[in-house]
N, C-alpha and C positions, 0 to 999 in steps of 0.2 A: 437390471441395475441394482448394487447391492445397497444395503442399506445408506455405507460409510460411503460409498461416493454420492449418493444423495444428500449425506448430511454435509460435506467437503463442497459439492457445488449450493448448497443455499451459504453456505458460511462465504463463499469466494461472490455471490453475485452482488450485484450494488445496490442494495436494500435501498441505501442513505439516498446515493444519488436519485436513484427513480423518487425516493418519496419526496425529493427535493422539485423534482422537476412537475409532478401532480401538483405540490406546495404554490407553483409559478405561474400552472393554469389554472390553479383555484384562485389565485389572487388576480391575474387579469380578467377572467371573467366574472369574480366578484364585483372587482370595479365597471364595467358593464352591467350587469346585474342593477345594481345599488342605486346607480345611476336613475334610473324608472321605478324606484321604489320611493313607496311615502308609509313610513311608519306610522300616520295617523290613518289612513285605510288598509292595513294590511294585508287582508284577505281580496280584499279586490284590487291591488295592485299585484297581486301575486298569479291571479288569476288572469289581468288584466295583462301582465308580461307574455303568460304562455298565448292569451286569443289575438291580443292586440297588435305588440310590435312585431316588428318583424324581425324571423330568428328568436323568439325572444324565447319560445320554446326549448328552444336549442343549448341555448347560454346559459338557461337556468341548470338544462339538465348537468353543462356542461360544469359549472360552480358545482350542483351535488354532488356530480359521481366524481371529480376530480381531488373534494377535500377528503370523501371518502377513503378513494385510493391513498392517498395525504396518508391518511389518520393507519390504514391497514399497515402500507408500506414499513412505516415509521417504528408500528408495533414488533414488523419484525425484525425490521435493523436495529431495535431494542434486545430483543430476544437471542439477535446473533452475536452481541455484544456481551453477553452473561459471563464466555468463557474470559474475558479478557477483563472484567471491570477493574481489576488494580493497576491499569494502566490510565487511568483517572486518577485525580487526586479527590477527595474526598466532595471539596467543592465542587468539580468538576460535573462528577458523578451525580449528586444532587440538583444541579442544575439542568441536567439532561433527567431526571427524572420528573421534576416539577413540571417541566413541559406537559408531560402527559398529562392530569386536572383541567391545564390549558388549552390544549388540545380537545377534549371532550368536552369542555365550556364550548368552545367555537363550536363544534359540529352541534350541540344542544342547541347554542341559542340558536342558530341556521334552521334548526328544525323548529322553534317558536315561532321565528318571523316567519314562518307560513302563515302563521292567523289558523290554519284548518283543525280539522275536527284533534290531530294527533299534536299538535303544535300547542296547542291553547289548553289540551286538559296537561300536556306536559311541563308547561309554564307555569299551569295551576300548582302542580307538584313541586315543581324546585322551590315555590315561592313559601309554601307551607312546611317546607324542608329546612327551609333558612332561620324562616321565623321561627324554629322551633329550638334554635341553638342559641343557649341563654350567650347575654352578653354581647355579642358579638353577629348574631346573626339579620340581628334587625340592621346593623349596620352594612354586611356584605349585600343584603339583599337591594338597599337602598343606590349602592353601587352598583351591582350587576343587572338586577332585574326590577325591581320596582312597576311590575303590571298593572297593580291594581289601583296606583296613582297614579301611572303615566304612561299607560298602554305599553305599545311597542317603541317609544321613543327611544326608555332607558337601553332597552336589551337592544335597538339598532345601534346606538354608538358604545356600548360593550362589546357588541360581534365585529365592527369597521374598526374600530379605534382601538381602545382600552385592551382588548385579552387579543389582539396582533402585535401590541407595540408589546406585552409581556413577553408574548411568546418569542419575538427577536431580539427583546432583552437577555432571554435564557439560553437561544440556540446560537448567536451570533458568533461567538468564540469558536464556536463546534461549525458552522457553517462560511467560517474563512477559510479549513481545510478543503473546501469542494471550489473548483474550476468545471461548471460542469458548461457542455454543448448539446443543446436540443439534437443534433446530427447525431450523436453519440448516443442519442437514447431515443432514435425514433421508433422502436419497438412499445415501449412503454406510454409515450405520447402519441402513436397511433391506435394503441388501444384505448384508449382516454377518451379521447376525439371521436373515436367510431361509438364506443359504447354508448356513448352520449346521442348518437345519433338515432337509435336503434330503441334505448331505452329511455321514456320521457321517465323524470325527476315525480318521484310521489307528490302529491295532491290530494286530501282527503277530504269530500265535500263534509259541511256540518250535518251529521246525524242528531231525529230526533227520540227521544225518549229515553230511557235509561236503555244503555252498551256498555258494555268494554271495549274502552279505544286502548290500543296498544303505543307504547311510546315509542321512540328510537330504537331501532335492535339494541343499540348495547346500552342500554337503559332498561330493558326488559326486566333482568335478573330483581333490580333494585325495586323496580315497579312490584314484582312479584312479592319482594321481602316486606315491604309495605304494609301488605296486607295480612301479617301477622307479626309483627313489633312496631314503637312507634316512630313517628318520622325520625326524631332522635338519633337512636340505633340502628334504623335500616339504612338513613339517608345522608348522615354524617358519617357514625362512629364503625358502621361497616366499613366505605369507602375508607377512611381513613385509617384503617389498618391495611389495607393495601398497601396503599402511598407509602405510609413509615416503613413497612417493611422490605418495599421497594431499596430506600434510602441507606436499608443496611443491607444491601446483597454485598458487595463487596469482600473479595475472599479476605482481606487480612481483619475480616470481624472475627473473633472466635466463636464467636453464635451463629454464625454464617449457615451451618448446617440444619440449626430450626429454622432462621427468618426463609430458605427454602419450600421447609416445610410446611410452614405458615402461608406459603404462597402459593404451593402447590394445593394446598385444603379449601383455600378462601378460593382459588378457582373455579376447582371442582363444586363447590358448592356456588357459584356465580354462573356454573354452566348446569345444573340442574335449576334452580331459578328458574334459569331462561327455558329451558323446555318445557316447566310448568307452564311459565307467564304464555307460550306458545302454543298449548293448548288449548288456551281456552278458548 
């Protein structure tokens, strides 16, 4: 198969919808999920799900690997969109970019309310990330996550509540276009469903002594960077040259050809990062 028709069928396949329909069983089994969760004992209702109820193994794994799939999908129905983006209006396009921040808040805090060993030093992280952005960041934190005053309360109604009603604040326009049927994509929602079967949802008991616990795969890079600039710059002012430059892909930018470039560098070096952070 030559290349062009490899590239012609990912551009024809339905990124959107599939990531739409992962979107559907992350949220039904969230609600499931949530349901058996007490954000003032975290870790042992987390644990308490996989021994205790029943299926509840199941449902957890099925909430993981479903937002996952969510989160990968979406990246590339992103990415298939590049060649078209001035068929957005400028709002348009921006609001389908914000998503993304949003989108990896959800899966971040998902992997805090674990309470375990990978959940809790990465909570630790954002927390000292926020605080460290003058002005403004005492305030995000006190919204989104606030650990250190209030356990897991804050960051349980940030991940139900607050950054799901953002996130179909931002996509809701873009997702009146889809009419989708589960029939229509039982390919996609049988691999969901299976994987989940097959594969239990990570769990990391508390380690003692001094480790390196590794965060979220795509938290890796950031984690890496960490440890040679300070929160500031690795945890803000990196991520947020992504974003912005995101913002201006758009061909009728006449810069359009650096903010590329910009993107394809900052990658490249987000995907070395992450093989360092994976070494060790």
């Amino acid at each position: 198969m030559s290349i062009n028709r490899v590239f012609h069928y990912f551009q024809k396949a339905q990124w959107g919808a599939w990531s739409l329909v992962c979107l559907i069983i992350s949220l039904v089994s969230g609600v499931l999920v949530g349901l058996q969760y007490d954000p003032t004992a975290p870790y042992y209702t987390t644990t308490a799900i996989d021994v205790l109820i029943p299926y509840g193994q199941y449902f957890r794994s099925l909430h993981f690997y479903s937002s996952q799939f969510f989160f990968l999908l979406a990246i590339v129905h992103l990415l298939m969109t590049f060649h078209n983006t001035d068929s957005y209006t400028s709002f348009q396009w921006n609001r389908l970019i914000l998503c993304l921040p949003v989108m990896i808040l959800l899966l971040f805090s998902g992997y805090v309310l674990r309470a375990d060993s990978t959940g809790t030093s990465a909570g630790h992280i954002a927390e000292a990330i926020l605080l460290a952005v003058p002005l403004v960041g005492s305030l995000i934190n006190d919204l989104l996550f606030s650990i250190q005053e209030h356990g897991m309360q804050r960051v349980y109604t940030t991940h139900v509540i607050t950054l799901e009603l953002f996130l179909f604040a931002l996509i809701w326009e873009h997702l009146r276009r889809y009419r989708i049927r589960f029939s229509d994509h039982l390919a996609i929602t049988g691999l969901v469903l299976l994987f989940s079967v097959f594969i239990a949802a990570p769990l990391d008991p508390e380690r003692l002594g001094t480790v390196y616990i590794s965060g979220p795969w795509f938290f890796l890079g950031l984690q890496e960077l960490l440890r040679y600039l300070p929160p500031l710059l690795a945890g803000f002012f990196f991520p947020m040259v992504f974003i912005l430059a995101l913002l201006f892909t758009q061909k009728r930018y006449r810069f359009f050809t650096v903010i590329v470039t910009v993107l394809f560098l900052w990658l490249l070096a987000y995907l070395i990062l992450t093989v360092m952070a994976l070494s060790h």
